[in-house]
Residue frames as qw, qx, qy, qz and C-alpha x, y, z in Angstrom:
[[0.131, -0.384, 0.907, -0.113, 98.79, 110.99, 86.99],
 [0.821, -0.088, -0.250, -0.505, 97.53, 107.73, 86.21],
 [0.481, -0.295, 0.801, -0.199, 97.27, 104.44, 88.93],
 [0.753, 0.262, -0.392, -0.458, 96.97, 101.26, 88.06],
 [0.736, -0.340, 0.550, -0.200, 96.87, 97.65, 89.05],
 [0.404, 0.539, -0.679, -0.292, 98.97, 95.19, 86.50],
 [0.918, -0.078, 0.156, -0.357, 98.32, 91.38, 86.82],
 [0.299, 0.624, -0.707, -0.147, 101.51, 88.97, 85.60],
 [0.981, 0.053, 0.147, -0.115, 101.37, 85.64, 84.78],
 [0.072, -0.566, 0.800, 0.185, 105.12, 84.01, 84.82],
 [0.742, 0.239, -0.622, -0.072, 106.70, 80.66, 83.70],
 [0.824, -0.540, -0.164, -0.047, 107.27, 78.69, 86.84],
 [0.839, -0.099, -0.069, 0.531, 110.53, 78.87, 88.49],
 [0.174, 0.534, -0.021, 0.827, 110.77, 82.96, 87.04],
 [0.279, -0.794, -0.534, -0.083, 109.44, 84.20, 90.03],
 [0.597, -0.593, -0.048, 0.538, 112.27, 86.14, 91.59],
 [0.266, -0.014, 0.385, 0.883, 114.38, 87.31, 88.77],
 [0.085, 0.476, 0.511, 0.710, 111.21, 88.49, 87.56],
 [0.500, -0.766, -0.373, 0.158, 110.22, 90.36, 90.63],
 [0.466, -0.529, 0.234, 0.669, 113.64, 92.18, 90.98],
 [0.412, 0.020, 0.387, 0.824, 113.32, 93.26, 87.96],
 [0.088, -0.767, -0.481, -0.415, 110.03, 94.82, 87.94],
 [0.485, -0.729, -0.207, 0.437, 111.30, 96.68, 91.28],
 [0.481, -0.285, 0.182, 0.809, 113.77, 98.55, 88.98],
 [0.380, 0.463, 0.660, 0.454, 111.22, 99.71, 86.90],
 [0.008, 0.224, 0.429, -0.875, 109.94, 103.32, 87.12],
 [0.535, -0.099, -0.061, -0.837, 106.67, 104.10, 87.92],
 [0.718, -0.139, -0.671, -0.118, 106.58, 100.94, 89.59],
 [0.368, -0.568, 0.292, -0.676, 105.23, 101.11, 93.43],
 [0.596, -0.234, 0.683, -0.352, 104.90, 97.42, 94.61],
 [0.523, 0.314, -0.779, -0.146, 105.16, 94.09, 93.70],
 [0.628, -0.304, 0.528, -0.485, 103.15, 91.76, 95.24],
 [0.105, 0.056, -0.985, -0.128, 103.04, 87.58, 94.95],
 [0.642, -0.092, 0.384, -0.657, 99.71, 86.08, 94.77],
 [0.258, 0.119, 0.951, 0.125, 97.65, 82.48, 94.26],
 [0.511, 0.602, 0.412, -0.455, 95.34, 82.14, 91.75],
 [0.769, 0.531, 0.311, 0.174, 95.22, 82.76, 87.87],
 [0.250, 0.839, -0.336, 0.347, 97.92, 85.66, 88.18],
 [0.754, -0.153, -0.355, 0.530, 101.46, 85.33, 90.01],
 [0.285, -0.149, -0.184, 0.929, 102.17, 88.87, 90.48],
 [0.125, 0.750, 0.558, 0.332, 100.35, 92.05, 91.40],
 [0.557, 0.053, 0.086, 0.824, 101.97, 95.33, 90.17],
 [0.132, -0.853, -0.405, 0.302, 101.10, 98.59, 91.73],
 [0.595, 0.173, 0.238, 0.748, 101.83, 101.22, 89.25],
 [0.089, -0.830, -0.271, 0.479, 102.09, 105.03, 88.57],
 [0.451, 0.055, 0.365, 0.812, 102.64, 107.39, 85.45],
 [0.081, 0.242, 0.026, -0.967, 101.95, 110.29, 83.98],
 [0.527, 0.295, -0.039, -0.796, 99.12, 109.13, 81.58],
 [0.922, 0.018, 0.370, -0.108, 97.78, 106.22, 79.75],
 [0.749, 0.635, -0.131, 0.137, 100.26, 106.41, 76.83],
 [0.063, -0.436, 0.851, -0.286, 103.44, 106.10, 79.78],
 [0.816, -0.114, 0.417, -0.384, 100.81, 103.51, 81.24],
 [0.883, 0.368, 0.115, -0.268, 101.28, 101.43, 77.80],
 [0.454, 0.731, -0.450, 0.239, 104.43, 101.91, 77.15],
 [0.401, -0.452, 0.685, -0.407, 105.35, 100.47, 81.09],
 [0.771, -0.002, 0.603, -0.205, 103.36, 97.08, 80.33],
 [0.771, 0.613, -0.121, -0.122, 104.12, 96.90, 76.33],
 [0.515, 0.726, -0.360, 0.280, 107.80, 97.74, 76.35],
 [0.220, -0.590, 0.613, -0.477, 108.61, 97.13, 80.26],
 [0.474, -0.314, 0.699, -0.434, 106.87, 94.39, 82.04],
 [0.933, 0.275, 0.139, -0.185, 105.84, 92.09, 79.02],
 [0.543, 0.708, -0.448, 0.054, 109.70, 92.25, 77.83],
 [0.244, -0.484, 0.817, -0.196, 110.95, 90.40, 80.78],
 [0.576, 0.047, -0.796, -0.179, 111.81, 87.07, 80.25],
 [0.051, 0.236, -0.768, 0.593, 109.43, 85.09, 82.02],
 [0.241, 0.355, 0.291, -0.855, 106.58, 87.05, 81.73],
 [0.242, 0.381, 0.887, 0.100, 103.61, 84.96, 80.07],
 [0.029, -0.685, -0.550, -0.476, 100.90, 87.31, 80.14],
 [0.093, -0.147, -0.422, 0.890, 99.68, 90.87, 81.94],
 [0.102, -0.765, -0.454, -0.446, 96.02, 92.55, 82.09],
 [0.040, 0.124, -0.241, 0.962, 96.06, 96.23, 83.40],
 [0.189, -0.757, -0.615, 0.111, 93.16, 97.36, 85.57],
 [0.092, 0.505, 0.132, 0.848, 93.21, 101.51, 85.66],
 [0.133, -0.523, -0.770, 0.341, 92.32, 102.67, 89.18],
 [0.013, -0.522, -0.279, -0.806, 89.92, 105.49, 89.26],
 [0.131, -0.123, -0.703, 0.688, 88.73, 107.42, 92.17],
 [0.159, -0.573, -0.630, -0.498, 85.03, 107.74, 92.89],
 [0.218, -0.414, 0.045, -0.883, 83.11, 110.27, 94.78],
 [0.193, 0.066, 0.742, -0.639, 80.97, 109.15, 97.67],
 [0.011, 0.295, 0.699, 0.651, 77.90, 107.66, 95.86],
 [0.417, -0.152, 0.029, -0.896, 74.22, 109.26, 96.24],
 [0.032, 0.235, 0.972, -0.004, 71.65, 107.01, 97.47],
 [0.393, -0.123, -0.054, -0.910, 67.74, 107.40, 96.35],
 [0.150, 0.269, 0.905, -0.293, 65.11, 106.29, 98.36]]
């Protein structure tokens, strides 16, 4: 499985319709509003990175609305070592 953290820049005024429609998506887990240089941040899940691309290529850049997207990939880390 791969996680991941999607970023979405809209046209003003799209915010809803373009919410509700990312909810229908699958392998979409949350939909969050924020302020700042993104409007939306899109908590995703798929089998690999080539569903991953295919979700933000063909899915969440195709809605009207939708300006721009950068993907973040989360990755779990291990507890780190410290040397003294």
């Amino acid at each position: 499985m791969v996680s991941g953290l999607v970023f979405v820049r809209l046209l003003s005024g799209h915010e809803e319709a373009v919410m509700e429609a990312l909810r229908q998506i699958s392998g979409v887990q949350k939909v969050i509003a924020v302020f700042g240089r993104w409007d939306l941040v899109v908590s995703v899940q798929v089998g690999d990175t080539d569903e991953l691309a295919s979700l933000v290529i063909n899915k969440i850049r195709a809605i009207p609305g939708t300006t721009a997207t950068e993907t973040l990939i989360t990755v779990g880390l291990k507890k780190p070592k410290i040397f003294i």
